[in-house]
mmJSON file of the N, C-alpha and C atoms, coordinates in Angstrom:
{"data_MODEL":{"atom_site":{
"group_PDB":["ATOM","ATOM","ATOM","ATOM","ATOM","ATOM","ATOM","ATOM","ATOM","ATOM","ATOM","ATOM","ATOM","ATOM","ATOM","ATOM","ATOM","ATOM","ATOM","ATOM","ATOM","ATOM","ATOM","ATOM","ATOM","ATOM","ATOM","ATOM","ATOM","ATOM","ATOM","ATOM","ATOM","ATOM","ATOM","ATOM","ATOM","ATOM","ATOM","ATOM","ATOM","ATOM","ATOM","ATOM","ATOM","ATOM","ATOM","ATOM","ATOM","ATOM","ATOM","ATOM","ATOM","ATOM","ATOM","ATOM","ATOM","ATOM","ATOM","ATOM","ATOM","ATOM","ATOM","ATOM","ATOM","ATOM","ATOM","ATOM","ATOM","ATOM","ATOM","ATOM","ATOM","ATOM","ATOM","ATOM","ATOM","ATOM","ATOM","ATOM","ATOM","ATOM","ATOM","ATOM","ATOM","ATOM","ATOM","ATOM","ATOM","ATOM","ATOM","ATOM","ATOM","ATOM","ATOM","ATOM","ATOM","ATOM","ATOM","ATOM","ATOM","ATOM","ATOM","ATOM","ATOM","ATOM","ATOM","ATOM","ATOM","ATOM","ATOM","ATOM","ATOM","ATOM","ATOM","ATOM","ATOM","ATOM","ATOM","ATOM","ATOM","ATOM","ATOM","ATOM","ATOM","ATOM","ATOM","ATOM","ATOM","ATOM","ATOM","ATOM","ATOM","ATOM","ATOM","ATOM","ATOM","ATOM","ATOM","ATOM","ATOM","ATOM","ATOM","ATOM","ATOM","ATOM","ATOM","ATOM","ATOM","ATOM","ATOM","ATOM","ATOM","ATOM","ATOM","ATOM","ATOM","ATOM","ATOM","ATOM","ATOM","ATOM","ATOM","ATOM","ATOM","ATOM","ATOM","ATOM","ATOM","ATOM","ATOM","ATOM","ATOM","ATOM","ATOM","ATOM","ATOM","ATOM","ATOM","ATOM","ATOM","ATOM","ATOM","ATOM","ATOM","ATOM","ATOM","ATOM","ATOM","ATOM","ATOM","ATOM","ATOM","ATOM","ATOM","ATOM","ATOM","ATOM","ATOM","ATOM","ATOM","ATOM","ATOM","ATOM","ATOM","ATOM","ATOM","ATOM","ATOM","ATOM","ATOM","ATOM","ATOM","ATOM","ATOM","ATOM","ATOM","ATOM","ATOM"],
"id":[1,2,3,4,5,6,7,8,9,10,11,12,13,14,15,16,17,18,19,20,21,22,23,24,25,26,27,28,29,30,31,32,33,34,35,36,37,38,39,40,41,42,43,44,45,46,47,48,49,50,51,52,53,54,55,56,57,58,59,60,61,62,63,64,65,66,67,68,69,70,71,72,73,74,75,76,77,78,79,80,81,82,83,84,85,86,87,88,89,90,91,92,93,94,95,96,97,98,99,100,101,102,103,104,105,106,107,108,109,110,111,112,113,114,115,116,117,118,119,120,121,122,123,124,125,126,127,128,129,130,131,132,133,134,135,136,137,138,139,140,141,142,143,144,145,146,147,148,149,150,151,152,153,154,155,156,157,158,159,160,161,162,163,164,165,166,167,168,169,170,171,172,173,174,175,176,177,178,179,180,181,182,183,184,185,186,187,188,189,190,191,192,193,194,195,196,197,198,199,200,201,202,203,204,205,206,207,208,209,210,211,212,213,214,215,216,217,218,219],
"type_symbol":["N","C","C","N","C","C","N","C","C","N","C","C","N","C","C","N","C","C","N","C","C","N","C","C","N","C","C","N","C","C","N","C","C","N","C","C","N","C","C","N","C","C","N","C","C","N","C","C","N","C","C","N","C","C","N","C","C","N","C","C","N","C","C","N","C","C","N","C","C","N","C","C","N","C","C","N","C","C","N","C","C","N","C","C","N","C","C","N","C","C","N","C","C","N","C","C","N","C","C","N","C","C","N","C","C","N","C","C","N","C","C","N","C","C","N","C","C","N","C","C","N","C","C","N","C","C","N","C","C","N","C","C","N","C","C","N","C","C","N","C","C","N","C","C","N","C","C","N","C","C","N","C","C","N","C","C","N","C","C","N","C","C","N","C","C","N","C","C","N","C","C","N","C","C","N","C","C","N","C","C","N","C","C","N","C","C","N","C","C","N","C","C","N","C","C","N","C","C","N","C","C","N","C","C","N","C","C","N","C","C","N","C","C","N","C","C","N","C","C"],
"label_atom_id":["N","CA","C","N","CA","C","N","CA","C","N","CA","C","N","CA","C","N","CA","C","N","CA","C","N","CA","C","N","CA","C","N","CA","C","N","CA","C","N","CA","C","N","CA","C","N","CA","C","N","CA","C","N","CA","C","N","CA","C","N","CA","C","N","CA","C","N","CA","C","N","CA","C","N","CA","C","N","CA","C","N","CA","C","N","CA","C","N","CA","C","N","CA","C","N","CA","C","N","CA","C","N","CA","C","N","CA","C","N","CA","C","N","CA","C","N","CA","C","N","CA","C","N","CA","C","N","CA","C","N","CA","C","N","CA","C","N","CA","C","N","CA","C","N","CA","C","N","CA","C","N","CA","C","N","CA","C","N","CA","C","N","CA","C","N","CA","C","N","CA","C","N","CA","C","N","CA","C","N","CA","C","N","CA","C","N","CA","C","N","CA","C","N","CA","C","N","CA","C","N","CA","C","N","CA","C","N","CA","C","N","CA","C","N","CA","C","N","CA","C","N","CA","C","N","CA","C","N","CA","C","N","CA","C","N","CA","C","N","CA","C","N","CA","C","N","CA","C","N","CA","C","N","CA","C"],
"label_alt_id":[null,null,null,null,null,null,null,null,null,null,null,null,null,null,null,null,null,null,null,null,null,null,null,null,null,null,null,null,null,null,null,null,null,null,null,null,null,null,null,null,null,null,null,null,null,null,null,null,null,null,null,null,null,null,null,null,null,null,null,null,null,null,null,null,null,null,null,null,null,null,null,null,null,null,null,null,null,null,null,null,null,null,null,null,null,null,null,null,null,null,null,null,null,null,null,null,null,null,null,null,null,null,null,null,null,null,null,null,null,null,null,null,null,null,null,null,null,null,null,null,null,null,null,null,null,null,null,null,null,null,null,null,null,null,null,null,null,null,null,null,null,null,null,null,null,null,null,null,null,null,null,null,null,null,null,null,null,null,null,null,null,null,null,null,null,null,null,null,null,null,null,null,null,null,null,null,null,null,null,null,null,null,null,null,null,null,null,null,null,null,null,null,null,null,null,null,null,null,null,null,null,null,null,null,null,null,null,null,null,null,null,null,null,null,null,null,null,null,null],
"label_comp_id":["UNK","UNK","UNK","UNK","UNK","UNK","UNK","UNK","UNK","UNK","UNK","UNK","UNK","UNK","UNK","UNK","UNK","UNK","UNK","UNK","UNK","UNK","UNK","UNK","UNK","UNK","UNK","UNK","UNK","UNK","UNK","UNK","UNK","UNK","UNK","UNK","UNK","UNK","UNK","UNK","UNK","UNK","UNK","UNK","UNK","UNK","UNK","UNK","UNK","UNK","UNK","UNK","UNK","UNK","UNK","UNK","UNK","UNK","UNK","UNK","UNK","UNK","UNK","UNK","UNK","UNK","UNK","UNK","UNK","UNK","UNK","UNK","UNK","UNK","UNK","UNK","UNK","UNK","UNK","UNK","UNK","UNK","UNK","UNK","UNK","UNK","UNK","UNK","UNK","UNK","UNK","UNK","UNK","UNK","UNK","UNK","UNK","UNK","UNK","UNK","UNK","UNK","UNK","UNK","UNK","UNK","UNK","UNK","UNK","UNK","UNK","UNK","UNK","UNK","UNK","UNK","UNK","UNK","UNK","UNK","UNK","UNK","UNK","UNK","UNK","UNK","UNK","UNK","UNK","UNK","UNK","UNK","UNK","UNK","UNK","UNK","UNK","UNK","UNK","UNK","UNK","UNK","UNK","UNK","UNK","UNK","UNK","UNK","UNK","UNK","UNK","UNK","UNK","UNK","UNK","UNK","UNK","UNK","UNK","UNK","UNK","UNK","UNK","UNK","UNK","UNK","UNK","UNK","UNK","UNK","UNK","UNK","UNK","UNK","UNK","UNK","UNK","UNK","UNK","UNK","UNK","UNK","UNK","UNK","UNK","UNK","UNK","UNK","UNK","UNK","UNK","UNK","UNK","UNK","UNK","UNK","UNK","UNK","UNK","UNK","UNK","UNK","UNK","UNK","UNK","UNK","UNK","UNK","UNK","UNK","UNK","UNK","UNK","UNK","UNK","UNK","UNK","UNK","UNK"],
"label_asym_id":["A","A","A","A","A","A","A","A","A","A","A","A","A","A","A","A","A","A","A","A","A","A","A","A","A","A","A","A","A","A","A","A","A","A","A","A","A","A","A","A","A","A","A","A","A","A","A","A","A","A","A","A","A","A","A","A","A","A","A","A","A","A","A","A","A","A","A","A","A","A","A","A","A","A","A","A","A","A","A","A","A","A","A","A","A","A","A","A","A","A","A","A","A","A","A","A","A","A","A","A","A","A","A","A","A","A","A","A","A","A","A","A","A","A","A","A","A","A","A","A","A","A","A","A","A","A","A","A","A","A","A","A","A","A","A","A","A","A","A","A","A","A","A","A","A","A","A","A","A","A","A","A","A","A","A","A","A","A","A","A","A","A","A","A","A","A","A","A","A","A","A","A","A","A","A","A","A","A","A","A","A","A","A","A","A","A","A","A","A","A","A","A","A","A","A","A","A","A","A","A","A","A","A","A","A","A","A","A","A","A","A","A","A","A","A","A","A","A","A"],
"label_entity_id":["1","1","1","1","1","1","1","1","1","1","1","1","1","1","1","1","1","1","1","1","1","1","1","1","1","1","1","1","1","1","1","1","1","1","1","1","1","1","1","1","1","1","1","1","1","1","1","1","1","1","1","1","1","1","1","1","1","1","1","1","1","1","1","1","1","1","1","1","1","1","1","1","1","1","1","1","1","1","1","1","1","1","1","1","1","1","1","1","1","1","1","1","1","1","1","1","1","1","1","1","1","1","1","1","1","1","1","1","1","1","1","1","1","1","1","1","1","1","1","1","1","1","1","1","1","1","1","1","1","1","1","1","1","1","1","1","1","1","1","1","1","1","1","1","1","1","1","1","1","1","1","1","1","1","1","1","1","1","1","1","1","1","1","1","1","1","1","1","1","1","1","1","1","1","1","1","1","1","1","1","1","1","1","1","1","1","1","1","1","1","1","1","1","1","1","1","1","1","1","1","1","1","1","1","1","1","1","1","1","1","1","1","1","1","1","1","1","1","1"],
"label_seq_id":[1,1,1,2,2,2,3,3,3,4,4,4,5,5,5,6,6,6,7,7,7,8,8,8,9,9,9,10,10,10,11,11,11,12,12,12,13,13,13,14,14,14,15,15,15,16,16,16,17,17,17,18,18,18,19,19,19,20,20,20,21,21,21,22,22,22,23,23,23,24,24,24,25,25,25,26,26,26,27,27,27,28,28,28,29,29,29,30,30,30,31,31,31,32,32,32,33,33,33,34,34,34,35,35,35,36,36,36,37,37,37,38,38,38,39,39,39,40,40,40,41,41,41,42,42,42,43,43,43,44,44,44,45,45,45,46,46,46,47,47,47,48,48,48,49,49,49,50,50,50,51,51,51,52,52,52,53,53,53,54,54,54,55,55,55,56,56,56,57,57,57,58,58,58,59,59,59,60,60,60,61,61,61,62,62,62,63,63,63,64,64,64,65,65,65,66,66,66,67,67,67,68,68,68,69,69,69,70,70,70,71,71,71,72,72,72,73,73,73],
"pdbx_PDB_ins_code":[null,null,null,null,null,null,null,null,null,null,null,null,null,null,null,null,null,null,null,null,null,null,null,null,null,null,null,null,null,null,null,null,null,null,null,null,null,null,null,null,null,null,null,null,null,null,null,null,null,null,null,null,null,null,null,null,null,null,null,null,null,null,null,null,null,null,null,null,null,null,null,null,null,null,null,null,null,null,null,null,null,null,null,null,null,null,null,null,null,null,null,null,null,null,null,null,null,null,null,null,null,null,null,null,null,null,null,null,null,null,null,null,null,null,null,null,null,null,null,null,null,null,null,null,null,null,null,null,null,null,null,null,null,null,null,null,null,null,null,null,null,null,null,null,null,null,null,null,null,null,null,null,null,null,null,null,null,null,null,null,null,null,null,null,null,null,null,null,null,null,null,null,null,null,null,null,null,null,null,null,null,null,null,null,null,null,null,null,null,null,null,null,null,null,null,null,null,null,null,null,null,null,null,null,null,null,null,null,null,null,null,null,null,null,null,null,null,null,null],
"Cartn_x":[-0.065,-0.162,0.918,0.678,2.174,3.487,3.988,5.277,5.279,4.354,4.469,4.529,3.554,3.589,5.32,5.864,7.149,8.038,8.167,9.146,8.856,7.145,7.436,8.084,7.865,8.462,9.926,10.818,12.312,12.708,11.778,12.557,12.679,14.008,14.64,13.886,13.486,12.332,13.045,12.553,13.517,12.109,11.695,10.505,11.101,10.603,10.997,9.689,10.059,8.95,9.574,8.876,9.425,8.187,7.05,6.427,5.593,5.726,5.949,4.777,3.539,2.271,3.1,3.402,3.47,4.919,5.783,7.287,7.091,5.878,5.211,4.697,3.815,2.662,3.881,5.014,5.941,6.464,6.642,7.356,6.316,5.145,4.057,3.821,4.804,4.768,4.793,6.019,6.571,5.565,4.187,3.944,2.743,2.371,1.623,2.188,1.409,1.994,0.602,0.591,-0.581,-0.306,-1.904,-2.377,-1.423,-1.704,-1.355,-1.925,-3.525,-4.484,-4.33,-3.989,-4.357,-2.721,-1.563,-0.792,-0.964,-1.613,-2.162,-2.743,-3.729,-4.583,-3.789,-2.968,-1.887,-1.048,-0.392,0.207,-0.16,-1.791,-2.503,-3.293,-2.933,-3.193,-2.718,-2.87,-2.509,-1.455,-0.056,0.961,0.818,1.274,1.483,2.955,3.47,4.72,5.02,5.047,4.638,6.226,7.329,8.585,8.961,8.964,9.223,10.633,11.915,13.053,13.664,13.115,13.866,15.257,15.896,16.936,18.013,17.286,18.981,19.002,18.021,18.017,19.413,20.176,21.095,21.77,22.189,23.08,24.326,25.21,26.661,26.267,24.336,24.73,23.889,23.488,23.032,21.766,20.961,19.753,19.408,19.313,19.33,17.884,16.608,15.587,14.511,13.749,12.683,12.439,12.452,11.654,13.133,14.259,15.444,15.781,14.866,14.839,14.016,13.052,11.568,11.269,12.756,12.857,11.632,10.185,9.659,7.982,8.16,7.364,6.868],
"Cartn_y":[313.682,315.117,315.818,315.207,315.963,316.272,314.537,314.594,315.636,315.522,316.34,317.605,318.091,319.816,320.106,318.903,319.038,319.402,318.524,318.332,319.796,320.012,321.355,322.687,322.271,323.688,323.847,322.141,322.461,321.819,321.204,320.594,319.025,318.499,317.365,316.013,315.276,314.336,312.884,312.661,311.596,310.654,309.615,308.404,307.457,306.46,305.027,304.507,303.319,302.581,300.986,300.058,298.621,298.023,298.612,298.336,298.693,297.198,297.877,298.673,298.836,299.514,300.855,301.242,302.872,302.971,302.202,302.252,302.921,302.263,302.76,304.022,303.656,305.432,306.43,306.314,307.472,308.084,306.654,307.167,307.742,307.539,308.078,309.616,310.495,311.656,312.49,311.943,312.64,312.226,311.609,311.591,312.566,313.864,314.852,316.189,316.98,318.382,318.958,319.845,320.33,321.818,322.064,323.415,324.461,325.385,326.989,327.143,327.214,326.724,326.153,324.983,323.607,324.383,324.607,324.759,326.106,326.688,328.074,327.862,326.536,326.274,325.505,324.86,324.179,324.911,325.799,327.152,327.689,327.965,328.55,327.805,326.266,325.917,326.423,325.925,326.378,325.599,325.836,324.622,324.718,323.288,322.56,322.022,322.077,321.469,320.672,319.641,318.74,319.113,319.029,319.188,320.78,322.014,323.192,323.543,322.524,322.609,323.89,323.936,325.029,325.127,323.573,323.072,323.501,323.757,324.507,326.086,326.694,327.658,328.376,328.978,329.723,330.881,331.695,332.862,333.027,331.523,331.221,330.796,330.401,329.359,330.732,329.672,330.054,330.534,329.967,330.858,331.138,332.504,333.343,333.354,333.083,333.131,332.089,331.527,330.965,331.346,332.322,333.087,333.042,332.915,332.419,331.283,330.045,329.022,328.56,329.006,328.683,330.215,330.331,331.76,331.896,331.378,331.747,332.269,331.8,332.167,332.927],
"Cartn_z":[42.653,42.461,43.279,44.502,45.278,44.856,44.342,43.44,42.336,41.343,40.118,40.752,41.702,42.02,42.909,43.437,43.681,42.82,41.587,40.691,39.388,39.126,38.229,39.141,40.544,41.386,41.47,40.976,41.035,41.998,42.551,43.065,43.44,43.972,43.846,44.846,43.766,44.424,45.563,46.348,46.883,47.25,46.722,47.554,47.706,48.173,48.442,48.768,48.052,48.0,47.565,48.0,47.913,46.959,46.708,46.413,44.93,44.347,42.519,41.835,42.433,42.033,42.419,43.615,44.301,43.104,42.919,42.064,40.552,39.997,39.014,38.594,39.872,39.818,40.055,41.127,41.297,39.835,38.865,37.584,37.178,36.814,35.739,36.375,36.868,36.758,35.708,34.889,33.912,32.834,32.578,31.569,31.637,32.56,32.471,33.164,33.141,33.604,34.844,35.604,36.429,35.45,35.579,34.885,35.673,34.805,36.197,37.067,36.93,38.124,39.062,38.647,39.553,40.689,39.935,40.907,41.733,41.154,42.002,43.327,42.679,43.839,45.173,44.399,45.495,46.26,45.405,46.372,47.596,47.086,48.309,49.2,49.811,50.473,51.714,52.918,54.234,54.427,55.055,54.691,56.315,56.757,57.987,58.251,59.185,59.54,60.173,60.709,61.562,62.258,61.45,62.858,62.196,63.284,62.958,62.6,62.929,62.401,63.428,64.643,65.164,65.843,65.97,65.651,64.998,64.409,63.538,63.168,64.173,64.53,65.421,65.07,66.198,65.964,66.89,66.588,65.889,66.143,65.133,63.881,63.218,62.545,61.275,60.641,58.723,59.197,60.238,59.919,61.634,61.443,62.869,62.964,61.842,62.874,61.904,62.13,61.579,60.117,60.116,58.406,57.902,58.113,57.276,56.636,57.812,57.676,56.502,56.469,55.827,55.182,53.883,53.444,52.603,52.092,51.281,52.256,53.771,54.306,54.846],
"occupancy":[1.0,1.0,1.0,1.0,1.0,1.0,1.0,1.0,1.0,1.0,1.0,1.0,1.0,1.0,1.0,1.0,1.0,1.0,1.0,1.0,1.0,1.0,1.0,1.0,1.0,1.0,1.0,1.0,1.0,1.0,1.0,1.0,1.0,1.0,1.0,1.0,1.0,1.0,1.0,1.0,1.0,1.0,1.0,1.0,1.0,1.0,1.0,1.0,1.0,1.0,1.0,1.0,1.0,1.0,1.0,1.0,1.0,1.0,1.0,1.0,1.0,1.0,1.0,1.0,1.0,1.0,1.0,1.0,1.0,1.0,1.0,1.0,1.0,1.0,1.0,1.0,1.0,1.0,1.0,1.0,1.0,1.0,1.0,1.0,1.0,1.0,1.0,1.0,1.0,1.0,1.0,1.0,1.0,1.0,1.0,1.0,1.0,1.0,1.0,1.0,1.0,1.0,1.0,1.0,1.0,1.0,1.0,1.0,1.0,1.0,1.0,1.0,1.0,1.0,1.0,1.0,1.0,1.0,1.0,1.0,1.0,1.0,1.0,1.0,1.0,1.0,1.0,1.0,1.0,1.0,1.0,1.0,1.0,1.0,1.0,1.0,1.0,1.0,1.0,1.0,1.0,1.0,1.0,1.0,1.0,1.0,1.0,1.0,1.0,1.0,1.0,1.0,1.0,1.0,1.0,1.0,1.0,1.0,1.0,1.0,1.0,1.0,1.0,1.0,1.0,1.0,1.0,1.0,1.0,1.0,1.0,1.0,1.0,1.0,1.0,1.0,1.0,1.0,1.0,1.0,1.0,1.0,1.0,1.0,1.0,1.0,1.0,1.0,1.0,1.0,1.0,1.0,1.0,1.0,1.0,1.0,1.0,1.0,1.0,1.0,1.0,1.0,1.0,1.0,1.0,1.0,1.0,1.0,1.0,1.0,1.0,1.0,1.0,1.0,1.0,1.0,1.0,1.0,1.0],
"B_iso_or_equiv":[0.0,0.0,0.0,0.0,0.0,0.0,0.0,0.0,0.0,0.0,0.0,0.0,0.0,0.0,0.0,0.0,0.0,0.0,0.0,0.0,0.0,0.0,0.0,0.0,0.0,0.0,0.0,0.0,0.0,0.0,0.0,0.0,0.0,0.0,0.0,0.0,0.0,0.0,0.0,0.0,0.0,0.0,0.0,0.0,0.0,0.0,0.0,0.0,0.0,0.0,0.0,0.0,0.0,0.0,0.0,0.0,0.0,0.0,0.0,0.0,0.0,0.0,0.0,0.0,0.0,0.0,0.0,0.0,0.0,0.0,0.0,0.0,0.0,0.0,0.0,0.0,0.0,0.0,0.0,0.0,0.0,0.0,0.0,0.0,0.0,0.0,0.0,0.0,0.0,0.0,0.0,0.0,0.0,0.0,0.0,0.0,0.0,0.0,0.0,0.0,0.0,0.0,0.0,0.0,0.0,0.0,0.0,0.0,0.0,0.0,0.0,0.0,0.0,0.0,0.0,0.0,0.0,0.0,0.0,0.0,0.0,0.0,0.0,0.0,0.0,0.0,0.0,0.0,0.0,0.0,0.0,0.0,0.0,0.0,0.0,0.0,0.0,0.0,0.0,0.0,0.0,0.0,0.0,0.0,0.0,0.0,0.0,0.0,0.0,0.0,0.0,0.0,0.0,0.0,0.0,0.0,0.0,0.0,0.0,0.0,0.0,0.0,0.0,0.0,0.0,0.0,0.0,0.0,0.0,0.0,0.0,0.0,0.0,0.0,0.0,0.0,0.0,0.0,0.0,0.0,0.0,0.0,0.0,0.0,0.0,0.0,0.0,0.0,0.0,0.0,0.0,0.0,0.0,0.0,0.0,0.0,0.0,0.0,0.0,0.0,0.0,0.0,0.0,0.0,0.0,0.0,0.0,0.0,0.0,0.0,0.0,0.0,0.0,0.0,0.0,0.0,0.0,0.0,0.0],
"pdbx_formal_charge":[null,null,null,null,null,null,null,null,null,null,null,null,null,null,null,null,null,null,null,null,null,null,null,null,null,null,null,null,null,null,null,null,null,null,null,null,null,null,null,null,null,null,null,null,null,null,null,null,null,null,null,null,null,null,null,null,null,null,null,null,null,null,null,null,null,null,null,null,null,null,null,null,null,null,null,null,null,null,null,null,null,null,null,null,null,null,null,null,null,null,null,null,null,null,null,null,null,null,null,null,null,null,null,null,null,null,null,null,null,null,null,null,null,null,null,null,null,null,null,null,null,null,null,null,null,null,null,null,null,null,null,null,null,null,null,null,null,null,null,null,null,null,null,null,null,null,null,null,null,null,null,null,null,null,null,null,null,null,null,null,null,null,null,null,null,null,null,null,null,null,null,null,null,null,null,null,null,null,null,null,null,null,null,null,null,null,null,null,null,null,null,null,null,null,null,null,null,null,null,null,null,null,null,null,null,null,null,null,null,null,null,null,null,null,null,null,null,null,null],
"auth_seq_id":[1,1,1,2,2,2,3,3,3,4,4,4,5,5,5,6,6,6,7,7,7,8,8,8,9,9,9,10,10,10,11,11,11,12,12,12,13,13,13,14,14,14,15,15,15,16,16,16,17,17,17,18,18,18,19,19,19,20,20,20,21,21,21,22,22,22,23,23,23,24,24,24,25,25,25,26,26,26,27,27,27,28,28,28,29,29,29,30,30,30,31,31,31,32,32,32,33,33,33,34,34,34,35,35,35,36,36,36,37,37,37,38,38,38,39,39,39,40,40,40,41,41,41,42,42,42,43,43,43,44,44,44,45,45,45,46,46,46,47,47,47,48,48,48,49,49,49,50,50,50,51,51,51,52,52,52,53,53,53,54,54,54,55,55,55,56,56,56,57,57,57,58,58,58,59,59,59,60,60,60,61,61,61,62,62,62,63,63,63,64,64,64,65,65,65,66,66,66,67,67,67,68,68,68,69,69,69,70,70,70,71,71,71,72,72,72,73,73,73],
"auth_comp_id":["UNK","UNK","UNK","UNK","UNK","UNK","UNK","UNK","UNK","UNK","UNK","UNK","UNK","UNK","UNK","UNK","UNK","UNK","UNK","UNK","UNK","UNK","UNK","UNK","UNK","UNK","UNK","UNK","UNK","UNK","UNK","UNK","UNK","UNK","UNK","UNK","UNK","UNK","UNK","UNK","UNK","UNK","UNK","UNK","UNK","UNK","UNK","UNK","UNK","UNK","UNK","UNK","UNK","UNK","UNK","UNK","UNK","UNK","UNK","UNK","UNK","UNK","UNK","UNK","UNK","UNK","UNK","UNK","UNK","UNK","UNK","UNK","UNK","UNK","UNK","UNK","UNK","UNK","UNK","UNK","UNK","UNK","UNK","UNK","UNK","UNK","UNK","UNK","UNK","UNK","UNK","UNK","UNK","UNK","UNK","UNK","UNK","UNK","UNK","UNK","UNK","UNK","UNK","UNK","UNK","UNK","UNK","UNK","UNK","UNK","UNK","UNK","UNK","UNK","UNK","UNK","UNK","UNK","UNK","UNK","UNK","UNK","UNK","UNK","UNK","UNK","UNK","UNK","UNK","UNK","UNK","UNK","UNK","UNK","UNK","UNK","UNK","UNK","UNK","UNK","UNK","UNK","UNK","UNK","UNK","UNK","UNK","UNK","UNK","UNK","UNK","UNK","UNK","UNK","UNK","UNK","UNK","UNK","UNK","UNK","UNK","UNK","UNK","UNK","UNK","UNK","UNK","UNK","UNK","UNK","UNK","UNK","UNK","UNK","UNK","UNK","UNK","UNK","UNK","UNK","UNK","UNK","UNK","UNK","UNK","UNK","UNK","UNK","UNK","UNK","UNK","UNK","UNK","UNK","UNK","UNK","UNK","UNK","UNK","UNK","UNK","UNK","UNK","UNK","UNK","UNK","UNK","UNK","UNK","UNK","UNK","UNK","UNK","UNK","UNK","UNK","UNK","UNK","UNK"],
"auth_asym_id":["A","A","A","A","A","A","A","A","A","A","A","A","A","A","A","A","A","A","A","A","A","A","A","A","A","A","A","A","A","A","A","A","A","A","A","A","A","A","A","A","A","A","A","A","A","A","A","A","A","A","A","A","A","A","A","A","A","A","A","A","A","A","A","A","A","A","A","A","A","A","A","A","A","A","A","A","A","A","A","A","A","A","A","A","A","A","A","A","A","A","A","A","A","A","A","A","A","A","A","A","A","A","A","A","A","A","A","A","A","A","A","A","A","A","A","A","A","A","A","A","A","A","A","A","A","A","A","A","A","A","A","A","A","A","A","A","A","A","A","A","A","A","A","A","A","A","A","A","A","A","A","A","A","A","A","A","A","A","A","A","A","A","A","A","A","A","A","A","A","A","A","A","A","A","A","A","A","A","A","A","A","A","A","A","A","A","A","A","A","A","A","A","A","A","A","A","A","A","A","A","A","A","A","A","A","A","A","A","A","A","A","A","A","A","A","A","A","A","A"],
"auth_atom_id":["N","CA","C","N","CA","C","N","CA","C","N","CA","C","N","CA","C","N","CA","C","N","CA","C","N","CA","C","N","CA","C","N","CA","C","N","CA","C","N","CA","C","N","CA","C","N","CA","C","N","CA","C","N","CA","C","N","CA","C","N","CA","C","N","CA","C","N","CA","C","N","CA","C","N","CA","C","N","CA","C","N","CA","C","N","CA","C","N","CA","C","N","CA","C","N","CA","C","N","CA","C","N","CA","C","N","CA","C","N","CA","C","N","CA","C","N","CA","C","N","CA","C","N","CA","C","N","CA","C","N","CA","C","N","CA","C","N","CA","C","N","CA","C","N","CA","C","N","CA","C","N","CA","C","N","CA","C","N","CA","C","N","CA","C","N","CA","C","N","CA","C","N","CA","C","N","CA","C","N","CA","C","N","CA","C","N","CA","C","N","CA","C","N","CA","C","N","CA","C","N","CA","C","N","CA","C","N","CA","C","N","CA","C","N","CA","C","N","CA","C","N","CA","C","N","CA","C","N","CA","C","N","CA","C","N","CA","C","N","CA","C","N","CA","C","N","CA","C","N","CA","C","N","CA","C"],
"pdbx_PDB_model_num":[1,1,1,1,1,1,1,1,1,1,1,1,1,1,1,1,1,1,1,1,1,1,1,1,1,1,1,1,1,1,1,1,1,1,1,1,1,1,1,1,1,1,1,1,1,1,1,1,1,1,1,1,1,1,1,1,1,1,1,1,1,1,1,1,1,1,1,1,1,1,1,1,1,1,1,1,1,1,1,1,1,1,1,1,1,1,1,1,1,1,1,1,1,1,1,1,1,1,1,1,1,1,1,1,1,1,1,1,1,1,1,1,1,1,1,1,1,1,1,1,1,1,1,1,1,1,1,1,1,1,1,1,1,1,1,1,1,1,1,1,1,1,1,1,1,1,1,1,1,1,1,1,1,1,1,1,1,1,1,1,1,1,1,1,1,1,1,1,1,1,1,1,1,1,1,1,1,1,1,1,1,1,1,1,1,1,1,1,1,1,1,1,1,1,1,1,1,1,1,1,1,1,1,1,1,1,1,1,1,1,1,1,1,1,1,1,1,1,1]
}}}
């Protein structure tokens, strides 16, 4: 579900996997779609960040503050 709600949002999928069951299931994305719902409901989960990326936070650089970084937040 993750992948698919990735890939109808646009964006560019990257997994790895060595392992030919998970190699499989990754492909069998493309053979369904998630409702409007279902991605509604995914939208409005609570999102978590585990590394905040504040790193590439700076005054010379592309993103001068957090909410530049993470422009949809």
């Amino acid at each position: 579900v993750c992948l698919k709600w990735g890939l109808q949002q646009g964006v560019s999928l990257m997994v790895k996997s060595f392992n030919k069951e998970r190699l499989k299931e990754n492909l069998d994305i493309f053979d369904w779609h998630l409702s409007q719902e279902e991605m509604q409901t995914i939208n409005c989960l609570p999102q978590r960040r585990i590394f905040p990326c504040d790193i590439f936070i700076s005054p010379d650089g592309p993103y001068k503050t957090i909410e530049e970084l993470w422009d949809e937040d």
